[in-house]
C-alpha positions as CSV (number, residue, x, y, z in Angstrom):
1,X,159.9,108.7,81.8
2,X,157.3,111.0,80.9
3,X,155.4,113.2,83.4
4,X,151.9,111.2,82.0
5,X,153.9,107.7,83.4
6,X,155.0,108.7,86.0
7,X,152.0,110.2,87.5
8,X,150.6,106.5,86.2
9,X,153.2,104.7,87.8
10,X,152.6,106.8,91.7
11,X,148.7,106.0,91.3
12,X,149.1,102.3,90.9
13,X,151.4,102.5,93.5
14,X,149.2,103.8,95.7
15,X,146.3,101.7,95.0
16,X,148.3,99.0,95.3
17,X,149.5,99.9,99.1
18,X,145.5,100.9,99.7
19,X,143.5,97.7,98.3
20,X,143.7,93.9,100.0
21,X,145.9,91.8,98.8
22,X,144.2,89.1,96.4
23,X,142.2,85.6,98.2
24,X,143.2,82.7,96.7
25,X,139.8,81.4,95.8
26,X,138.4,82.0,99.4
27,X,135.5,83.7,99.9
28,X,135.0,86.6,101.9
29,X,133.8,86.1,105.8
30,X,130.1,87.6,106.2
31,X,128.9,89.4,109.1
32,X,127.1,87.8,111.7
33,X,123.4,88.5,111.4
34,X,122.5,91.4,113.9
35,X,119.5,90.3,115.5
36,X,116.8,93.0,116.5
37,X,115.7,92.9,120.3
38,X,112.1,92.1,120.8
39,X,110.2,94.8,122.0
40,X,106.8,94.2,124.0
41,X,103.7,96.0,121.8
42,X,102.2,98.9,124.0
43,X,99.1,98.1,126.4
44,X,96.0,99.3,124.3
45,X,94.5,102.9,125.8
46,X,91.8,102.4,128.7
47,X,90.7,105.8,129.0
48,X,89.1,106.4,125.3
49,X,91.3,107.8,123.2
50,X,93.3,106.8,120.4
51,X,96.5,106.2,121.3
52,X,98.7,106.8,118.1
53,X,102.1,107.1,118.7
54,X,104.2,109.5,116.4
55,X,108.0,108.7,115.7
56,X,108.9,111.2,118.6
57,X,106.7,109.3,121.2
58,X,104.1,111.4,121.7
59,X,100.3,109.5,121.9
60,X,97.4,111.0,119.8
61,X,94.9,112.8,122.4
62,X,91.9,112.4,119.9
63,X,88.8,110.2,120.9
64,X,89.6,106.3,119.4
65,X,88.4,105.7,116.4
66,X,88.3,109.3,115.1
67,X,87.5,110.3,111.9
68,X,90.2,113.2,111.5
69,X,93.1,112.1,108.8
70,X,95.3,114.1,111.4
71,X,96.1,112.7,114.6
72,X,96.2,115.5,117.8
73,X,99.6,114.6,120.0
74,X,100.4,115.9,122.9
């Protein structure tokens, strides 16, 4: 055997020993679908301001409806 066959021979053997073995015609099982919990949308702001919320939580301190593109968080 040459050293080219053998080194064939060890990696089908591995793959063999590492991959399932084969379904007879069944199909795989699929994951149960992961529902999302429901979360209750934030109270709108009372006291004026805009109330943007950034991706770390912070709110936007800038009057509603303000005409900056940036929102001010604090």
């Amino acid at each position: 055997m040459s050293k080219e066959s053998a080194l064939r021979a060890m990696r089908e053997a591995r793959y063999s020993r590492q991959s399932p073995p084969p379904s007879a015609g069944i199909a795989p099982a699929r994951p149960k679908k992961i529902e999302k919990p429901v979360v209750a949308a934030p109270a709108a702001p009372t006291d004026g301001l805009c109330g943007h919320r950034s991706m770390n939580g912070r709110t936007c301190t800038r009057e509603q409806g303000h005409e900056a593109k940036s929102h001010r968080y604090s």
